[in-house]
C-alpha positions as CSV (number, residue, x, y, z in Angstrom):
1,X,51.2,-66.5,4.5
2,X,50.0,-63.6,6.3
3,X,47.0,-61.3,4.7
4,X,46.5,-57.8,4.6
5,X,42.8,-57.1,5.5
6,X,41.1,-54.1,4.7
7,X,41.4,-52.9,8.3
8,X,45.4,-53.4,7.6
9,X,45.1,-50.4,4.4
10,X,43.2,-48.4,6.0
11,X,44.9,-48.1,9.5
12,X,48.6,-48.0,7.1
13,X,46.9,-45.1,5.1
14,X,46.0,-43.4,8.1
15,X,49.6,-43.7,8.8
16,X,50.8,-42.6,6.0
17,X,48.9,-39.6,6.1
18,X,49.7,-38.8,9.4
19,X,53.6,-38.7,8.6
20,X,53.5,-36.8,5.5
21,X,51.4,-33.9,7.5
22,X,54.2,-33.9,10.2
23,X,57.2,-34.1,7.5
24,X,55.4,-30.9,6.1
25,X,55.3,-29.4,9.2
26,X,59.2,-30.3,10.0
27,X,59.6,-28.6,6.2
28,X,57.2,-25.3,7.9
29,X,59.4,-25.2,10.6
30,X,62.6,-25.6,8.8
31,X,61.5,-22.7,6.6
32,X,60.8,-20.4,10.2
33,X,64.6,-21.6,11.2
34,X,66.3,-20.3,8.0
35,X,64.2,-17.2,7.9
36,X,65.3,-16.8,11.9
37,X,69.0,-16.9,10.3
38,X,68.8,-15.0,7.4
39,X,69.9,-11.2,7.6
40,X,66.9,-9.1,6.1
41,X,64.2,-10.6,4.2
42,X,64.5,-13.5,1.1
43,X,62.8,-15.0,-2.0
44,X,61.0,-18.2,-2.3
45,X,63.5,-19.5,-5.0
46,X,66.5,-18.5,-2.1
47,X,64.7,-20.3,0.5
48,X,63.6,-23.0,-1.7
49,X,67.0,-23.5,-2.7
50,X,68.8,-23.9,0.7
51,X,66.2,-25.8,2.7
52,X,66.2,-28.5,-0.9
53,X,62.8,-28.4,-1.4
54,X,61.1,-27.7,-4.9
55,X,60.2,-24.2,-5.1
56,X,56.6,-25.1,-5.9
57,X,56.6,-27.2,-2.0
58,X,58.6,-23.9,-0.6
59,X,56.0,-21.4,-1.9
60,X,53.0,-23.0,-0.6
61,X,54.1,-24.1,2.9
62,X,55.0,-19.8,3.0
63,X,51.9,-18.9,1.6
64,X,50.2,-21.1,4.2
65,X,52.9,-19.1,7.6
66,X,52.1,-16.1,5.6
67,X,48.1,-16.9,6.7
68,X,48.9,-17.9,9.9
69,X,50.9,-14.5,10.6
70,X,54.7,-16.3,11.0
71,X,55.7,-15.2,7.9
72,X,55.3,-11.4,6.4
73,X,55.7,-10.9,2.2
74,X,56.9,-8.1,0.8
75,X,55.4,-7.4,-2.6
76,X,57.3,-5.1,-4.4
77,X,60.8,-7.4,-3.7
78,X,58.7,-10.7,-3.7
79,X,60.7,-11.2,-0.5
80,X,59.8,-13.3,3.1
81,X,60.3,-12.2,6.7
82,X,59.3,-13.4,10.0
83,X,56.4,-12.6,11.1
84,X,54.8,-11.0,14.0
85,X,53.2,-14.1,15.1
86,X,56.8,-15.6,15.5
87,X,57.8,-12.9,17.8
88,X,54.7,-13.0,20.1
89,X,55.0,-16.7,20.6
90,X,59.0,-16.1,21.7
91,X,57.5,-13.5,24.3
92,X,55.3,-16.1,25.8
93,X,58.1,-18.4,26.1
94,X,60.9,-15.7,27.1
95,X,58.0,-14.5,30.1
96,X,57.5,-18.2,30.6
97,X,60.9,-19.2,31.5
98,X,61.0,-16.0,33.3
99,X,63.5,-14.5,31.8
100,X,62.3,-10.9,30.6
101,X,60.5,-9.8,33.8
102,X,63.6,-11.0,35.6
103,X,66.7,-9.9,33.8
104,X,65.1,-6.6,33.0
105,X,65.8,-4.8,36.0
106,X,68.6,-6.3,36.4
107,X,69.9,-4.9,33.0
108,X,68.7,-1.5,33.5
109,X,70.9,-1.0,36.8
110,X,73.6,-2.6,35.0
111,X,73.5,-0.1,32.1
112,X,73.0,2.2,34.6
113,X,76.4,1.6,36.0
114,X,78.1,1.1,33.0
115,X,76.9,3.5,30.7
116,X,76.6,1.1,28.0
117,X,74.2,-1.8,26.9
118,X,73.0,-4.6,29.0
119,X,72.4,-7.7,27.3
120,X,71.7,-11.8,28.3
121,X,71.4,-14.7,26.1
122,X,71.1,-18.4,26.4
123,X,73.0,-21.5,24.5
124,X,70.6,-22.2,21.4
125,X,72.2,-25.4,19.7
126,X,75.1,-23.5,18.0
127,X,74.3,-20.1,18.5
128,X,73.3,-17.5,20.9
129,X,69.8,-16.3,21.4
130,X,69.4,-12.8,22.6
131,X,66.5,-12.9,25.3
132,X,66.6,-9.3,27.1
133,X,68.6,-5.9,26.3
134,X,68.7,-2.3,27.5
135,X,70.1,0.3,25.4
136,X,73.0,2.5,26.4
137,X,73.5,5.9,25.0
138,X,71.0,6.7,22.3
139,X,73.9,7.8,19.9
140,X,74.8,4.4,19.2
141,X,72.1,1.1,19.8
142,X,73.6,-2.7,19.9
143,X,71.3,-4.7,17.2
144,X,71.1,-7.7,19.5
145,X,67.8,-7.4,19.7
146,X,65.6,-10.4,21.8
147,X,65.2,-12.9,19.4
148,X,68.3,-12.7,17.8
149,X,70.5,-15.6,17.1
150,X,74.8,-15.2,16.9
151,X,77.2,-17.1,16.3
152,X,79.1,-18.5,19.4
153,X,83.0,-18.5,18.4
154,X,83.5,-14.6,18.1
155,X,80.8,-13.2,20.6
156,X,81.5,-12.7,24.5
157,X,78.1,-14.1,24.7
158,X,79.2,-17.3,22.8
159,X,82.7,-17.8,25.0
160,X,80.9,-17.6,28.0
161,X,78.3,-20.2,27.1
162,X,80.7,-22.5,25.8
163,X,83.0,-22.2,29.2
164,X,81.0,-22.5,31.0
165,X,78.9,-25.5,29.8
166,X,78.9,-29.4,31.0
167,X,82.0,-31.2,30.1
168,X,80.7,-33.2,27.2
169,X,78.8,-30.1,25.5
170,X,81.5,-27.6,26.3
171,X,83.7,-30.1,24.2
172,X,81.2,-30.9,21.9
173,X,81.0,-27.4,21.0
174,X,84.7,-26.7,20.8
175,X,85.3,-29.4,18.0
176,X,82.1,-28.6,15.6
177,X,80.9,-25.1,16.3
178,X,81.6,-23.3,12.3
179,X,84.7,-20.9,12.7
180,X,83.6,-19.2,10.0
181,X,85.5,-15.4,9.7
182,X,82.4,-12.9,10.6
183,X,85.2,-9.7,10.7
184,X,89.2,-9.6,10.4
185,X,89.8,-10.7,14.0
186,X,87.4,-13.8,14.3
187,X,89.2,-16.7,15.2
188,X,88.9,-19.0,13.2
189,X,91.7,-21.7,14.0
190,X,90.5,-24.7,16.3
191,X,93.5,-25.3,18.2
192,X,93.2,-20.9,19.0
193,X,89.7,-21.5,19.9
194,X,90.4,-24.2,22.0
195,X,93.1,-22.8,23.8
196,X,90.8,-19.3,24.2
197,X,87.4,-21.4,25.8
198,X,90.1,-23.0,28.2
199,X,91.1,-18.9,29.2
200,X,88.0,-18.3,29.7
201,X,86.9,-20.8,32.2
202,X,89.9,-19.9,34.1
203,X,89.0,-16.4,34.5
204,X,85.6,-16.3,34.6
205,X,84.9,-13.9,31.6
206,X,85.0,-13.7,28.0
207,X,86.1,-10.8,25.9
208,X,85.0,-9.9,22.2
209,X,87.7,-7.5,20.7
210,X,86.4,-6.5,17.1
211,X,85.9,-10.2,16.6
212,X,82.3,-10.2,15.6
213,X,82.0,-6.8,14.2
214,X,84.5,-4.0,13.9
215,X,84.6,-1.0,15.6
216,X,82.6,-2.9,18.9
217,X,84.1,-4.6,22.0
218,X,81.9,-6.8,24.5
219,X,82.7,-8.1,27.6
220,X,80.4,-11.1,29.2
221,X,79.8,-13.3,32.4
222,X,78.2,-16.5,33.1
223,X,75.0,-16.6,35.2
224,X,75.8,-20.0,37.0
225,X,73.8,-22.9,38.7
226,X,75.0,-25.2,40.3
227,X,74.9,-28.7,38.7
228,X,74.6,-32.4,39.2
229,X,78.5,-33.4,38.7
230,X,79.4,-30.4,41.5
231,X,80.5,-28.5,38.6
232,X,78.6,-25.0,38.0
233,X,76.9,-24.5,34.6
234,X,75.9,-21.2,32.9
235,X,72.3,-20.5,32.6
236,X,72.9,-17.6,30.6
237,X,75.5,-15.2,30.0
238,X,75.3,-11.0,30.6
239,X,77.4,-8.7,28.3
240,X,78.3,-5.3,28.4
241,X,78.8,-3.9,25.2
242,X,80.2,-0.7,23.8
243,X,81.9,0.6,20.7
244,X,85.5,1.2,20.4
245,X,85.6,4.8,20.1
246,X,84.1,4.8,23.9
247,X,86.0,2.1,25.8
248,X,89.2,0.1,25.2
249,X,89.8,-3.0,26.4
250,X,90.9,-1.8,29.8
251,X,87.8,0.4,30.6
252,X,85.7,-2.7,29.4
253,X,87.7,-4.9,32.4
254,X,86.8,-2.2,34.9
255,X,83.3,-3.2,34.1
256,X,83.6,-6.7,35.6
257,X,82.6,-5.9,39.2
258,X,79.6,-4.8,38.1
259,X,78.3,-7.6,35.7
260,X,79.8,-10.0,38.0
261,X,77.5,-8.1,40.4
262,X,74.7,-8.7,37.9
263,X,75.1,-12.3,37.0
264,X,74.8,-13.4,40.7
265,X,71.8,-11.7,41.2
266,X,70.0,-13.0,37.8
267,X,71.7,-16.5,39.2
268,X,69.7,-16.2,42.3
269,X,66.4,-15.4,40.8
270,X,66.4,-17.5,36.6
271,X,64.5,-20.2,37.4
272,X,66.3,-23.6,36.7
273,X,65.5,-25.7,33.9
């Protein structure tokens, strides 16, 4: 028979202890990630609900991001945001990666040419994360802020990425990203989806027609690296993005050249991960 010995408890104890503080802090982080995805600000009880935690759990692992600055309260609605804190820390690692010094300029000239907004954004799990933008006219400003997370299957942004990604993502993608209907034009049947990621990679851009939000068309580009299997892999994608009342689809094609233009100069100078 083997005996515990005191040593034995106390080293399991320690053990215990140790994963219930990291199973709180998966259960912090969880909390950031649904803030991240929620439109606006939310309650504890809303938060609580969808992350399955008891509210009492919920409320004190906020109050405690509230402290730290990831987590702003709004009294009077007894609502949570995201923080400042959160949005410093995603500079660090946007000028870390190298991405916002880099594409900026890049952007701007593209804008320039375009007359419209510039945007890139990276493949984050099953969404798109905005990571640099410049504005187009001032009469109308793209939300797509840096930091902002979209869904894949009716975005430009999200085509591209998909496309243009290794063979056993790029599928895994295609069979479980959520087709769920964002506007009247999303498309939302796999076998469609399918059939439009394999048009994309063969012409080397993705379109968004109204699919994502009505009355806006996008038009996007990989920024490609080359990759292990010979086969090139997007390290980002770069959109051009206007509303309908300014360009058709047509007049968005005619800005291909130039974000092609683009993506092969942020492809020379994105560092690889």
């Amino acid at each position: 028979m083997t005996s515990i010995t005191s040593d034995d408890a106390a080293d399991a104890a320690v053990g215990d202890e140790k994963r219930g503080k990291t199973d709180m802090v998966g259960k912090a982080l969880s909390l950031l990630t649904m803030l991240g995805d929620a439109p606006g600000a939310t309650t504890a009880a809303d938060l609580s609900r969808r992350a399955d935690l008891p509210f009492s759990t919920a409320y004190r692992l906020l109050q405690s991001l509230q402290r730290a600055g990831f987590v702003d309260f709004e009294p009077e609605g007894k609502k949570y945001s995201l923080g400042l804190r959160v949005f410093q820390l995603g500079l660090y690692v946007s000028n870390s990666l190298g991405f916002a010094g880099t594409a900026t300029p890049v952007l701007e000239r593209l804008t320039e040419a375009t007359g419209e907004a510039s945007i890139l954004a990276v493949l984050d799990n099953d969404r798109f994360l905005t990571v640099a933008k410049v504005d187009g006219p001032k009469a109308f400003r793209v939300t797509s802020d840096p930091g902002y997370r979209g869904h894949l299957h009716c975005s430009a942004f999200g085509k591209a990425l998909i496309a243009f990604a290794p063979a056993e993502e790029r599928e895994h993608l295609v069979e479980t990203v959520d087709l769920v209907p964002v506007a009247p034009r999303t498309i939302t049947d796999r076998e469609a989806f399918r059939a439009e990621i394999g048009r994309v990679r063969a012409q080397g851009y993705a379109v968004m027609d109204e699919e994502n939000e009505v009355g806006m068309r996008a038009i996007a580009v990989p920024v490609l690296a080359a990759s292990g299997d010979g086969e090139p892999r997007a390290l980002a994608a770069i959109a051009c993005s206007a509303p309908t009342v300014r360009m058709g689809v047509d007049e968005l094609l005619d800005q291909l050249p130039a974000l092609q233009q683009a993506a092969e100069e942020l492809a020379a100078r994105l560092p690889r991960s």
